[in-house]
gemmi code that builds the backbone of each chain (N, CA, C; Angstrom):
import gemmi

chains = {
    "A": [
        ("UNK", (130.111, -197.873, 130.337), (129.181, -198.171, 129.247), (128.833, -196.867, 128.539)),
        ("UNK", (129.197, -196.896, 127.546), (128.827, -195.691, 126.548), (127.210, -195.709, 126.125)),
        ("UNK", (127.211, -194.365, 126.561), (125.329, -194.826, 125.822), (125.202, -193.440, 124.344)),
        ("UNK", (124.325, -193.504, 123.769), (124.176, -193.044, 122.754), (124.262, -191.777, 122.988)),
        ("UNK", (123.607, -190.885, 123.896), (124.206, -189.309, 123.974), (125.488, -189.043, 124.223)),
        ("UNK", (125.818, -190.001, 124.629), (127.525, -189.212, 124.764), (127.742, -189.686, 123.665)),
        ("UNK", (127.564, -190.780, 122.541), (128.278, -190.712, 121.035), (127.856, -189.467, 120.224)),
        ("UNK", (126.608, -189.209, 120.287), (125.708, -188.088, 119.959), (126.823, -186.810, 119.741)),
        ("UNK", (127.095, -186.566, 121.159), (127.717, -185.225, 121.414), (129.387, -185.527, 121.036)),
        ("UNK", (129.662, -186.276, 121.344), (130.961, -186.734, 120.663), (131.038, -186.439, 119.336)),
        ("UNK", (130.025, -186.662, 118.312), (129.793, -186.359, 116.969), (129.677, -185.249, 116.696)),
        ("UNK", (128.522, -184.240, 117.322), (128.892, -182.816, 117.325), (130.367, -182.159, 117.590)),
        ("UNK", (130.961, -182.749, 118.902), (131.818, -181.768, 119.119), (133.320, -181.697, 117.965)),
        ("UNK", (132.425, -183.269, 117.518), (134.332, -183.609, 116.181), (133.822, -182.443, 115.215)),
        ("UNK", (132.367, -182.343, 114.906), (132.145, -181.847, 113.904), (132.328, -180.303, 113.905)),
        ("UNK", (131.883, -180.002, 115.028), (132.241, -178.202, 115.924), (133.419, -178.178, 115.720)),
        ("UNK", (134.612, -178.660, 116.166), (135.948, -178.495, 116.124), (136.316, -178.451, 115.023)),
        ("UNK", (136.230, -179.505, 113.560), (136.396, -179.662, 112.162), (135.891, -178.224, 111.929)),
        ("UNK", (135.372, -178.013, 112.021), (134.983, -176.728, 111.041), (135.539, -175.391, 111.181)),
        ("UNK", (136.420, -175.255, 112.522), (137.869, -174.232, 112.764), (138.720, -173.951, 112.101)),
        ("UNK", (138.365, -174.983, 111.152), (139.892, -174.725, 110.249), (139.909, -173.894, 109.021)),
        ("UNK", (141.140, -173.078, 109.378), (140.681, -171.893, 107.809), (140.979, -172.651, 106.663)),
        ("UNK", (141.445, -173.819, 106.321), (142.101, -174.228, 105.270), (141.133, -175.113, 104.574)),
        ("UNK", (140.578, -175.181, 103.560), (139.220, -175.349, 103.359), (139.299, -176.804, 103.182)),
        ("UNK", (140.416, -177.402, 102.471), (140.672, -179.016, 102.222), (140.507, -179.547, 103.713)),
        ("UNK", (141.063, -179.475, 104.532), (141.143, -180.394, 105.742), (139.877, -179.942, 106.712)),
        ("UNK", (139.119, -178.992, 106.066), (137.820, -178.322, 106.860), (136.774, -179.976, 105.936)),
        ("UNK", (137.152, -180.030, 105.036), (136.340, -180.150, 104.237), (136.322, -182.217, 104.865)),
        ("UNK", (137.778, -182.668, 104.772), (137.835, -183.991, 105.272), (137.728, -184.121, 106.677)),
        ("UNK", (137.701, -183.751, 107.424), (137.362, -183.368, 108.674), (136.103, -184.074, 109.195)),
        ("UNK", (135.277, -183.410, 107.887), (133.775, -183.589, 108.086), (133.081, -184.840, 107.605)),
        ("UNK", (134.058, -185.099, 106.175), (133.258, -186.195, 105.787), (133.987, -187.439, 106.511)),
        ("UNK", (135.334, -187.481, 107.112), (135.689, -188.597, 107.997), (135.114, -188.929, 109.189)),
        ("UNK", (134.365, -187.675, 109.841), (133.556, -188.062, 111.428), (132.256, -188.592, 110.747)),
        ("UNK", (131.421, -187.836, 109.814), (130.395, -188.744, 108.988), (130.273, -190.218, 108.718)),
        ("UNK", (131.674, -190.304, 107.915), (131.691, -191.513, 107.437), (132.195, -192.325, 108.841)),
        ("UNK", (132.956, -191.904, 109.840), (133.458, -192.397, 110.799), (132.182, -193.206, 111.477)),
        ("UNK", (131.224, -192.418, 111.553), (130.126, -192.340, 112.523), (128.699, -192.909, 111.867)),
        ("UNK", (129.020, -193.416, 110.856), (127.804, -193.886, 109.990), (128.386, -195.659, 110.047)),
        ("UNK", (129.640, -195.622, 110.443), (130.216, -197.048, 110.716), (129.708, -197.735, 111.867)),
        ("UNK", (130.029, -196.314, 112.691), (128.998, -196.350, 114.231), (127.716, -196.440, 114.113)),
        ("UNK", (127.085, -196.171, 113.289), (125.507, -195.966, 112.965), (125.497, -197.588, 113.616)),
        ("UNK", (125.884, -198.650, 112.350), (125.536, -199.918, 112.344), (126.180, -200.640, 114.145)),
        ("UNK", (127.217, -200.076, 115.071), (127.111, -200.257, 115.938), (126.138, -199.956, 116.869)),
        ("UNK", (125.644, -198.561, 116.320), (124.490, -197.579, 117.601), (122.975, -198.543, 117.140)),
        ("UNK", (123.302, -199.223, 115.900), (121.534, -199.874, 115.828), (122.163, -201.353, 116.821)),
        ("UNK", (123.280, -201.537, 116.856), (123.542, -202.841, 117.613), (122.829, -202.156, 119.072)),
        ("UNK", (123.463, -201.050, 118.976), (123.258, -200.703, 120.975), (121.802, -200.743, 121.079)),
        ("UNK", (121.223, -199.995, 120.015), (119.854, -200.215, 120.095), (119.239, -200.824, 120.353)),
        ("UNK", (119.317, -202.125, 119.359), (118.609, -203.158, 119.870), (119.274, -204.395, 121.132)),
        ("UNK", (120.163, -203.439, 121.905), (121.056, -204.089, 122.594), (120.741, -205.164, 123.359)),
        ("UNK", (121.168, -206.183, 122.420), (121.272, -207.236, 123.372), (121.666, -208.217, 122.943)),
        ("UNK", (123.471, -207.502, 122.371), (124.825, -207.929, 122.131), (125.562, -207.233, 122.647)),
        ("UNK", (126.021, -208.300, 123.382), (127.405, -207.825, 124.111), (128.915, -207.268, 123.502)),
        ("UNK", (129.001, -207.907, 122.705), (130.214, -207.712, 121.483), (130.185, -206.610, 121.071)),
        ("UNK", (128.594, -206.478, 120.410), (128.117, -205.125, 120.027), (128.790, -203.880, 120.969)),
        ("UNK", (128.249, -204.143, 122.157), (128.632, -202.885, 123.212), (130.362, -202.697, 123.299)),
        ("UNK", (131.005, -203.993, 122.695), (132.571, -203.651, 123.120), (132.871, -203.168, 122.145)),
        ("UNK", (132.370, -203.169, 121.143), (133.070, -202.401, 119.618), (132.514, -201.010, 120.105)),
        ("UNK", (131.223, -200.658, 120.542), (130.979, -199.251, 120.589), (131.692, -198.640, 121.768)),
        ("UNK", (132.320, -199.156, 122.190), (133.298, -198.658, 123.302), (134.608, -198.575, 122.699)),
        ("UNK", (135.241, -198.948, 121.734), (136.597, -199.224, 120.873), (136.163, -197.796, 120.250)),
        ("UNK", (134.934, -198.341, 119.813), (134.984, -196.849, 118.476), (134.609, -195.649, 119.697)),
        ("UNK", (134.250, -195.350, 120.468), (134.022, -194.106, 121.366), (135.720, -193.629, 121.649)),
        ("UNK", (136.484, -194.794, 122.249), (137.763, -194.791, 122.639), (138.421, -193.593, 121.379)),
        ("UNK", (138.633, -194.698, 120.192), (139.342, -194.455, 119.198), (138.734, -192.634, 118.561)),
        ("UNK", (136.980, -192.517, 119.257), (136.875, -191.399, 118.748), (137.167, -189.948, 119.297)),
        ("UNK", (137.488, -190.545, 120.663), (137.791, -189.485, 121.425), (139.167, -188.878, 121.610)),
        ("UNK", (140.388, -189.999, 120.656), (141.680, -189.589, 120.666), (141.712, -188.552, 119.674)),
        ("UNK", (140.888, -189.078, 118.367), (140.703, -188.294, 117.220), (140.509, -186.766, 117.702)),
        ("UNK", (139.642, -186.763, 118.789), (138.948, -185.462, 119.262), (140.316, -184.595, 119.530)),
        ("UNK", (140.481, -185.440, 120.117), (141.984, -184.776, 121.071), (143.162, -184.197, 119.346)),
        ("UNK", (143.264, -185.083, 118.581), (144.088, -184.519, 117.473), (143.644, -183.392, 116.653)),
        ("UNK", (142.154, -183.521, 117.059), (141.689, -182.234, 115.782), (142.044, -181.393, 116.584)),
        ("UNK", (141.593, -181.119, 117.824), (142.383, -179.583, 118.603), (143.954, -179.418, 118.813)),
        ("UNK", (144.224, -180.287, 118.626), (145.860, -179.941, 118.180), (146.132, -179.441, 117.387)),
        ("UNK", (145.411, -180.352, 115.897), (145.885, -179.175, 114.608), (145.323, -178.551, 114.600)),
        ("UNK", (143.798, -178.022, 115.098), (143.450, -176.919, 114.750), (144.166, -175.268, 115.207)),
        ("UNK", (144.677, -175.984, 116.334), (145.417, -174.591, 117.183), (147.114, -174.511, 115.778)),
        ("UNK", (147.103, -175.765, 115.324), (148.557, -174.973, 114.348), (148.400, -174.381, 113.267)),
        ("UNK", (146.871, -174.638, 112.574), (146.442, -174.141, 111.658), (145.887, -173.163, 111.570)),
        ("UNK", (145.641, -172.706, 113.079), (145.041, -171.057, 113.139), (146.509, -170.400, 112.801)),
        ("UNK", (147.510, -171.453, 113.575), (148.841, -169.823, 113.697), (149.425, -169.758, 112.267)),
        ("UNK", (149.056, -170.643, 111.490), (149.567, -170.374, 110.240), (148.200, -170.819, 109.172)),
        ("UNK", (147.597, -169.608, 109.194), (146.060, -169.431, 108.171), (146.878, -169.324, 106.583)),
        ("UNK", (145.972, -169.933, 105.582), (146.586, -169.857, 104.319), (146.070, -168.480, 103.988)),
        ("UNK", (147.066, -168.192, 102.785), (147.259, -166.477, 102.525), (145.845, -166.506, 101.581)),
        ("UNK", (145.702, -167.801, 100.820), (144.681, -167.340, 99.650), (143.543, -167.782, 100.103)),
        ("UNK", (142.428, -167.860, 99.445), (141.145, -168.824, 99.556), (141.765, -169.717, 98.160)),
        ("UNK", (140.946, -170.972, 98.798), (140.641, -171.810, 98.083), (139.918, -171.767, 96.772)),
        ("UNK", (139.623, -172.584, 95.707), (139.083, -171.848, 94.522), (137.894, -172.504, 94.464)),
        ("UNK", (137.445, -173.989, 95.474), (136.465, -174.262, 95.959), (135.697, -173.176, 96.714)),
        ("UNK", (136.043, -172.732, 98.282), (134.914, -171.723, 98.566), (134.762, -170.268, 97.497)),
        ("UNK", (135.341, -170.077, 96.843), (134.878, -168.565, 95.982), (133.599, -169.457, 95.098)),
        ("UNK", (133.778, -170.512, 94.375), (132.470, -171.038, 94.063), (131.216, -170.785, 94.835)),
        ("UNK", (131.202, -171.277, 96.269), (130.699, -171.680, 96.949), (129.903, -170.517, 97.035)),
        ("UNK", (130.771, -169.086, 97.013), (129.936, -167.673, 97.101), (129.030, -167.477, 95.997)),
    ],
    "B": [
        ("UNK", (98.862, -174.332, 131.387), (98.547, -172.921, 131.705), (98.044, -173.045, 132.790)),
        ("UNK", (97.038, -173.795, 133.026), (95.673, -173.882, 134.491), (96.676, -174.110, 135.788)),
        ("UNK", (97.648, -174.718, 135.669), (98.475, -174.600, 136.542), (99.555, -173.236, 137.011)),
        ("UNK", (99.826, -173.037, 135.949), (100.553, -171.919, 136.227), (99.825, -170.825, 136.898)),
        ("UNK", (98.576, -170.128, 136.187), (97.588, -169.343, 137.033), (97.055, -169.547, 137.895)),
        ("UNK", (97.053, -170.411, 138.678), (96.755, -170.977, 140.243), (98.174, -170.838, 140.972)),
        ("UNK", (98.945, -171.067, 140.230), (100.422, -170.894, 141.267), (100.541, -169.524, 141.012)),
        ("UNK", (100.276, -168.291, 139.926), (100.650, -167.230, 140.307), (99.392, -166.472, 141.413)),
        ("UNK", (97.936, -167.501, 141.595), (97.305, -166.508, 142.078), (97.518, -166.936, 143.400)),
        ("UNK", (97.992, -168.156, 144.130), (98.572, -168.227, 145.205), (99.845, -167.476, 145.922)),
        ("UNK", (100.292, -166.909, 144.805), (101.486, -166.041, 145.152), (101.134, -164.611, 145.710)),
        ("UNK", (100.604, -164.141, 144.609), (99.938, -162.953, 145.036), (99.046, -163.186, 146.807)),
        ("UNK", (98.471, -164.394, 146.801), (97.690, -163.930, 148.482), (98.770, -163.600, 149.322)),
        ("UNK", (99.903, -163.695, 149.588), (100.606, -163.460, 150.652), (100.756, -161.721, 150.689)),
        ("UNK", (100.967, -160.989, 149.066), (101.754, -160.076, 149.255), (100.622, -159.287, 149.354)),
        ("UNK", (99.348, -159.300, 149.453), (98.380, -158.337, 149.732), (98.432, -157.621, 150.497)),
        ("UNK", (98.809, -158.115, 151.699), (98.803, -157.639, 152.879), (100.108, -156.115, 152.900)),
        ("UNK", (101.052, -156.184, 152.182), (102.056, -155.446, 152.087), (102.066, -154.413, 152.133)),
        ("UNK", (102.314, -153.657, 150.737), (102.527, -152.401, 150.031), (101.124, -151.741, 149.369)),
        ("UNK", (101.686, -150.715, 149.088), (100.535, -150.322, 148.378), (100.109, -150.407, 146.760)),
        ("UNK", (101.868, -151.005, 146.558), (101.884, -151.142, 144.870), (101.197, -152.490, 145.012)),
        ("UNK", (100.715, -153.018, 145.492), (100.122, -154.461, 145.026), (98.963, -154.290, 145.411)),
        ("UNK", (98.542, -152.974, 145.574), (97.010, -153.176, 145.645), (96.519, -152.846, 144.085)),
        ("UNK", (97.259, -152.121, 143.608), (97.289, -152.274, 142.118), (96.948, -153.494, 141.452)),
        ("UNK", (97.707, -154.353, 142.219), (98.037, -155.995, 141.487), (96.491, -156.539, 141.925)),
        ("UNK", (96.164, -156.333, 143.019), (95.292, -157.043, 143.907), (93.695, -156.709, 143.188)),
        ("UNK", (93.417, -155.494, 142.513), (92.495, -155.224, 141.565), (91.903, -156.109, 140.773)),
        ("UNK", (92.498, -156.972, 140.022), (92.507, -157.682, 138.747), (92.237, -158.941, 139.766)),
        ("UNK", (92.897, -159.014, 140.680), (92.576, -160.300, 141.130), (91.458, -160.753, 141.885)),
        ("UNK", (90.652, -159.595, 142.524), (89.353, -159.559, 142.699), (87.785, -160.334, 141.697)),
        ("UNK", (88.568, -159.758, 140.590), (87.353, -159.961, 140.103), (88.149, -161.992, 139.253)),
        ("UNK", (87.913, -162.591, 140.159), (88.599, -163.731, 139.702), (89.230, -164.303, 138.419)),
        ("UNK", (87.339, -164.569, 138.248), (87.166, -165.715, 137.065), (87.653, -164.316, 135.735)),
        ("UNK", (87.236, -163.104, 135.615), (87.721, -162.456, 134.448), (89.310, -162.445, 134.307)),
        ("UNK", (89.782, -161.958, 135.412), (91.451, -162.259, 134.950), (92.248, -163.494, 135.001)),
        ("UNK", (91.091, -164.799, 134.959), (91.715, -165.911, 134.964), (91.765, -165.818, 133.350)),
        ("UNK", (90.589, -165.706, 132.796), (90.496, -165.444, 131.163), (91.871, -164.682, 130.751)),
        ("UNK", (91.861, -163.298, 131.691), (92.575, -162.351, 130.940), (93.983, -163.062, 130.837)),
        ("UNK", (94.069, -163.775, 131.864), (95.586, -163.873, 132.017), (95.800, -165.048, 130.677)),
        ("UNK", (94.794, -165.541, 131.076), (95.157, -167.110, 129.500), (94.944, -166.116, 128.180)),
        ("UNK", (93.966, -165.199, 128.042), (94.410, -164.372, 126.732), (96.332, -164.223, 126.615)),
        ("UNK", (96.185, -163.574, 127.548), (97.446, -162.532, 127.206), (98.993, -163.719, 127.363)),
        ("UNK", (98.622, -164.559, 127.307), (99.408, -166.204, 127.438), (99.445, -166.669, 126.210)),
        ("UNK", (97.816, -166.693, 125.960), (97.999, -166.877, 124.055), (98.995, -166.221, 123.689)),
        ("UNK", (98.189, -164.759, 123.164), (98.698, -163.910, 122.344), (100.261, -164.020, 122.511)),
        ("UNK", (100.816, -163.773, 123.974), (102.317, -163.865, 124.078), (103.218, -165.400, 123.047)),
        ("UNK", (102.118, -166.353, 123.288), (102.704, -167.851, 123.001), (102.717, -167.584, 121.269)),
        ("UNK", (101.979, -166.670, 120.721), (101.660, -166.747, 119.641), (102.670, -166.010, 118.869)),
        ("UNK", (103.036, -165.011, 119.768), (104.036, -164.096, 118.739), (105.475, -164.694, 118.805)),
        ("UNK", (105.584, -165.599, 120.448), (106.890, -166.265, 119.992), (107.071, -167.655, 118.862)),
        ("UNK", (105.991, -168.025, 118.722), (105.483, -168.965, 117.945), (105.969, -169.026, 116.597)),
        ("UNK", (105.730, -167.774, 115.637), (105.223, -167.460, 114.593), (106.673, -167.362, 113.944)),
        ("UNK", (107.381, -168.360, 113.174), (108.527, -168.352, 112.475), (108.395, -167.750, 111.501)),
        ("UNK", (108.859, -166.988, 111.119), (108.724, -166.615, 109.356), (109.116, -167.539, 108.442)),
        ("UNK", (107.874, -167.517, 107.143), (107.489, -168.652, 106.349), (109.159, -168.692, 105.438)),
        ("UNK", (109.966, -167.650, 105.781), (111.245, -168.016, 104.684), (111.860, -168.795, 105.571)),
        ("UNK", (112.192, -168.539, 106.568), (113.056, -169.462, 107.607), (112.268, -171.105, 107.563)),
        ("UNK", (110.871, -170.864, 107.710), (110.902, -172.349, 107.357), (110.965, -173.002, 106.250)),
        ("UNK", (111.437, -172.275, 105.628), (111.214, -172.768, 103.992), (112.546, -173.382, 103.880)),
        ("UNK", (114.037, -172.208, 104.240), (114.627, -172.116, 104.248), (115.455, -173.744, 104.891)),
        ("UNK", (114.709, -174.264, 106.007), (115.286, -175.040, 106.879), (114.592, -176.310, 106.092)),
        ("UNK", (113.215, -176.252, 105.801), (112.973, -177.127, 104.842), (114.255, -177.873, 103.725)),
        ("UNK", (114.592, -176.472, 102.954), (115.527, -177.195, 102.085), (116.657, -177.484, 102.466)),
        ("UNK", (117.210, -177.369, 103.270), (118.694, -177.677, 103.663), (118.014, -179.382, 104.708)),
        ("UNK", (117.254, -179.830, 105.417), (116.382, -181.307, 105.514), (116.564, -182.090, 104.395)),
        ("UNK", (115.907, -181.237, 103.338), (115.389, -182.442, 101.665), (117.272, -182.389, 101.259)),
        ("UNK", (117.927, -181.751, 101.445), (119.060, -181.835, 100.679), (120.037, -182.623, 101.689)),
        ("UNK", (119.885, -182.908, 103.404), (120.532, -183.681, 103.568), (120.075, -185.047, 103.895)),
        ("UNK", (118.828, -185.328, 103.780), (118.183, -187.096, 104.083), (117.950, -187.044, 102.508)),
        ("UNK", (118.569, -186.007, 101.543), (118.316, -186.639, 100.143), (116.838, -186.796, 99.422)),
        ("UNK", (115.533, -186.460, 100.057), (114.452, -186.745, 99.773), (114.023, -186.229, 98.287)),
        ("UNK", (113.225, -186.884, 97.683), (112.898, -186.276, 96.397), (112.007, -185.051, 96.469)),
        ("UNK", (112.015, -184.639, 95.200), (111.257, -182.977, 95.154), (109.968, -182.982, 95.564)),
        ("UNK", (109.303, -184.081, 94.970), (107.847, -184.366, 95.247), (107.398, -184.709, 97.086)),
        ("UNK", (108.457, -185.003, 97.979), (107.795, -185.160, 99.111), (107.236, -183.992, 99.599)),
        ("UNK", (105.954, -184.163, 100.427), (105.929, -182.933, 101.043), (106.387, -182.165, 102.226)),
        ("UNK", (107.047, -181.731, 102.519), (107.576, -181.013, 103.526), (106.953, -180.014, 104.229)),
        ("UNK", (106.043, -180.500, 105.563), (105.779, -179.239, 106.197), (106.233, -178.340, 107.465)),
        ("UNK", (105.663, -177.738, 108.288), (106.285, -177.302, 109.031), (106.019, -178.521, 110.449)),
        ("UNK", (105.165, -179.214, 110.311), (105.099, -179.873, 111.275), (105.573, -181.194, 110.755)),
        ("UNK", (106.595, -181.510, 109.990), (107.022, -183.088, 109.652), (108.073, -183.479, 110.828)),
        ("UNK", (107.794, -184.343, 111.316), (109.136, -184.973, 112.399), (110.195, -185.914, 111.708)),
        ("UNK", (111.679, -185.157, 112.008), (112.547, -185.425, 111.272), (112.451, -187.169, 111.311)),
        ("UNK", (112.073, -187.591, 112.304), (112.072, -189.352, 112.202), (111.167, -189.418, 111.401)),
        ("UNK", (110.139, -189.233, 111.037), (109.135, -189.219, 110.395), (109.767, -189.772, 108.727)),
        ("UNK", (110.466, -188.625, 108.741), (111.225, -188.359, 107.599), (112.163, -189.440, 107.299)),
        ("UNK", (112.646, -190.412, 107.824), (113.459, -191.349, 108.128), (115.085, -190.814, 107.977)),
        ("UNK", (115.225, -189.967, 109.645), (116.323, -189.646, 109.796), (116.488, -189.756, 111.248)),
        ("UNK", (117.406, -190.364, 111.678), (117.964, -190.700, 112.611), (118.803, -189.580, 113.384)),
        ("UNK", (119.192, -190.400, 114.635), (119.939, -189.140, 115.159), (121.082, -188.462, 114.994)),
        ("UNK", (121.590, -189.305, 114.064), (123.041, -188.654, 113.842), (122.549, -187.538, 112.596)),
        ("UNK", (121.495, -188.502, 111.820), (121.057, -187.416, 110.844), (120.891, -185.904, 111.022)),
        ("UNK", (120.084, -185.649, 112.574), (119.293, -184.601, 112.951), (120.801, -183.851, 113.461)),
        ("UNK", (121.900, -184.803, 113.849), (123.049, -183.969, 114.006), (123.741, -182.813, 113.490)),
        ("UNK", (123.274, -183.845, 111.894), (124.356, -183.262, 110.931), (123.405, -181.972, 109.847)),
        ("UNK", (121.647, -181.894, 110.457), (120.250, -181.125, 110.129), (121.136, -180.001, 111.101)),
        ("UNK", (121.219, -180.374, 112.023), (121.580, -179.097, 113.110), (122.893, -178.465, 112.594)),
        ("UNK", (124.155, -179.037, 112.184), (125.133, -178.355, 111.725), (125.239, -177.648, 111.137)),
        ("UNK", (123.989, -178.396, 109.552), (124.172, -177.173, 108.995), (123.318, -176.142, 108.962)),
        ("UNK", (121.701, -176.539, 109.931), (121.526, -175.066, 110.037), (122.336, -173.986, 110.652)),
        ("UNK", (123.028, -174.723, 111.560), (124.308, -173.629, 112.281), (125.080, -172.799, 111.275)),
        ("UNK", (125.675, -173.749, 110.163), (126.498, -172.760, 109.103), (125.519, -172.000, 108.384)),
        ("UNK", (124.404, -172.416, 107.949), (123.794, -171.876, 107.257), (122.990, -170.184, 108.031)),
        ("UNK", (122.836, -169.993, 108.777), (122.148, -169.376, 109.778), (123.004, -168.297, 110.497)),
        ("UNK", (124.255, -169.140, 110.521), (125.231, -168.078, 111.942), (125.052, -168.430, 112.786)),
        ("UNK", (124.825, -169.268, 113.074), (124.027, -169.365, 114.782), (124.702, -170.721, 115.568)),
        ("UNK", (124.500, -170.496, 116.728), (125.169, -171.688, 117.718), (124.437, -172.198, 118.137)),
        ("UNK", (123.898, -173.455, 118.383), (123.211, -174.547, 118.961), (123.057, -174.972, 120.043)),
        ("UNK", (122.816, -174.671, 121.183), (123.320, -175.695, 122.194), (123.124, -176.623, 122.380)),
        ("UNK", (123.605, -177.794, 123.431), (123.554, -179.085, 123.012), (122.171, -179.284, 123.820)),
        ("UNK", (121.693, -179.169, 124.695), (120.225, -179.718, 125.111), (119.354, -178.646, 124.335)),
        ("UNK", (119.781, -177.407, 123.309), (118.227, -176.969, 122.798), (118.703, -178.067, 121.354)),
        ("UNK", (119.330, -178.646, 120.826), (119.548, -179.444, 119.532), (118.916, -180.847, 120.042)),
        ("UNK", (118.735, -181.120, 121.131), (118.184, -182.450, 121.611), (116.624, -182.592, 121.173)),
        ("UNK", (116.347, -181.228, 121.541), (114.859, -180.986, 121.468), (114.280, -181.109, 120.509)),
        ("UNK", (114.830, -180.208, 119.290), (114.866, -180.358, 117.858), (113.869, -181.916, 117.428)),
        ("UNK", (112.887, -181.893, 117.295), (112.147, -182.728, 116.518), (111.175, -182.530, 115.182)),
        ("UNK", (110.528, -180.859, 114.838), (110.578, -180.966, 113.705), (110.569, -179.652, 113.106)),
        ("UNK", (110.336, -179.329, 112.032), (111.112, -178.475, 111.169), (110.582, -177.189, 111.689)),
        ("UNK", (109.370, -177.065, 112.190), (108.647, -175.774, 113.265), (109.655, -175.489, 114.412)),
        ("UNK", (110.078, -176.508, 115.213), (110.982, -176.175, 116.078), (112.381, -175.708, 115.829)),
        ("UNK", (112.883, -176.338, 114.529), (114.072, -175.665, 114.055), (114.117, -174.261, 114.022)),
        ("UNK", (113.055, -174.162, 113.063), (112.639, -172.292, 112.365), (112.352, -172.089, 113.740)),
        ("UNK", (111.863, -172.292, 114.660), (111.560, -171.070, 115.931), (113.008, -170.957, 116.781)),
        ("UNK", (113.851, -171.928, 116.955), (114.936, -172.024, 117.828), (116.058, -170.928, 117.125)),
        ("UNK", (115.954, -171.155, 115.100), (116.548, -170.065, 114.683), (116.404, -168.806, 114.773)),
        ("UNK", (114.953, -168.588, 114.649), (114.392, -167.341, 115.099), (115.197, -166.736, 116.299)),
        ("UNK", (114.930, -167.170, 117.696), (115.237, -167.006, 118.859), (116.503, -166.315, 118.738)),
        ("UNK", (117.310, -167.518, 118.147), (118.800, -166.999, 118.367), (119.163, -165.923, 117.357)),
        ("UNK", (118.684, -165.765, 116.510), (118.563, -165.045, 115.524), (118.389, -163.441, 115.894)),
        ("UNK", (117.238, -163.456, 117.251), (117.357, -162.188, 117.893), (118.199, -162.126, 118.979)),
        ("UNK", (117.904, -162.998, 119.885), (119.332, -162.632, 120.719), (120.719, -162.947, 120.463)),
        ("UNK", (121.599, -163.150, 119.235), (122.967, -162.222, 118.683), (122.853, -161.199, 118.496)),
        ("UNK", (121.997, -160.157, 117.908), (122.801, -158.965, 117.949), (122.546, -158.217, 119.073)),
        ("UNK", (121.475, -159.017, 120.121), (121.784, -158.308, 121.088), (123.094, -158.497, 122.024)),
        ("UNK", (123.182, -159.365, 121.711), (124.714, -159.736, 122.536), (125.858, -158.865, 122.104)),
    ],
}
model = gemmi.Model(1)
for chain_id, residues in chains.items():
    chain = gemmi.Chain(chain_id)
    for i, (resn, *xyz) in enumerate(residues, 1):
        res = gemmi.Residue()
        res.name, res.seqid = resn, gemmi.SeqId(i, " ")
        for name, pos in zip(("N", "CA", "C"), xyz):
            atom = gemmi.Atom()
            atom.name, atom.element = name, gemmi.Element(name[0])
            atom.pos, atom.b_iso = gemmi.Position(*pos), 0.0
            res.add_atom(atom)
        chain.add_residue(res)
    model.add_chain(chain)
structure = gemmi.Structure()
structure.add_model(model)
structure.setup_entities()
């Protein structure tokens, strides 16, 4: 049974990992896909909340599942995207300065 | 506090008997009831200086809050608002903590980000870490 701190920290750690990446586009979707990923979850985590749906609890176990493979892919690419960092910046972060 | 100064003055009875450096210690503890005061002074004052965020840091953490629960200009934001208060949830306070992390430099850990309830505790937790990096 998944309970809400481990989705909690699950959410941090996609979001900790997303942000490794020197390449500013996929830094950038990274972030708003665990967001948006997890705001889907929102409407499951108010199910858990007020838990007392069962169904409820099996979808938040699908989406924990499904979020923890994700986890597993961002540290994959992130380790290929360190060994090959882009030469320029982006013309988004020089704005950003 | 009242607890704590009863457990340190129980500590001290054993080592009286010892050395001679704790007769030093054993001074202050004579005269009871004054260094029960003294000790809750100097508890304040200590609680106070770790306390005391600087008003930019909370200002600072203020706006990066209103800019991610979206709130309008007119709310008021103080140092004691609780982010639920605010109607932000926990994933909200997640994504409050991230970016004070980018914004700041600083690393989070996951049970001091738990704690995190309102914008005083942010600014002091930044503070904190704020001094111990460069000592690291």
């Amino acid at each position: 049974m998944v309970d809400k701190g481990q989705v909690i920290s699950l959410c941090r750690s996609l979001l900790r990992a997303g942000r490794q990446y020197p390449d500013y586009n996929i830094r950038e979707y990274a972030k708003r896909r665990t967001l948006d990923g997890f705001c889907t979850k929102r409407m499951t985590l108010d199910g858990f909340r007020m838990n007392k749906n069962l169904t409820d609890h099996s979808k938040v176990e699908e989406a924990y599942a499904e979020g923890k493979k994700q986890m597993e892919v961002v540290e994959r690419v992130v380790k290929v995207y360190l060994a090959y960092p882009p030469k320029t910046k982006n013309i988004m972060e020089l704005k950003l300065q | 506090m009242a607890s704590l100064s009863t457990s340190s003055l129980s500590f001290k009875a054993p080592s009286v008997q010892s050395t001679r450096t704790s007769q030093v210690l054993r001074k202050p503890l004579s005269f009871q009831p004054i260094s029960f005061g003294r000790f809750q002074s100097s508890k304040n004052l200590r609680l106070q200086i770790s306390c005391a965020a600087k008003p930019e840091t909370v200002q600072k953490v203020s706006d990066i809050v209103r800019e991610q629960l979206a709130l309008s200009a007119d709310t008021a934001l103080t140092a004691e608002s609780k982010f639920s208060a605010l109607g932000a949830d926990s994933l909200d306070t997640v994504e409050i903590v991230m970016a004070l992390e980018e914004k700041f430099n600083i690393s989070v850990e996951e049970a001091d980000a738990q704690n995190i309830t309102t914008i005083q505790e942010a600014a002091d937790l930044i503070e904190d870490l704020a001094q111990k990096k460069p000592a690291a």
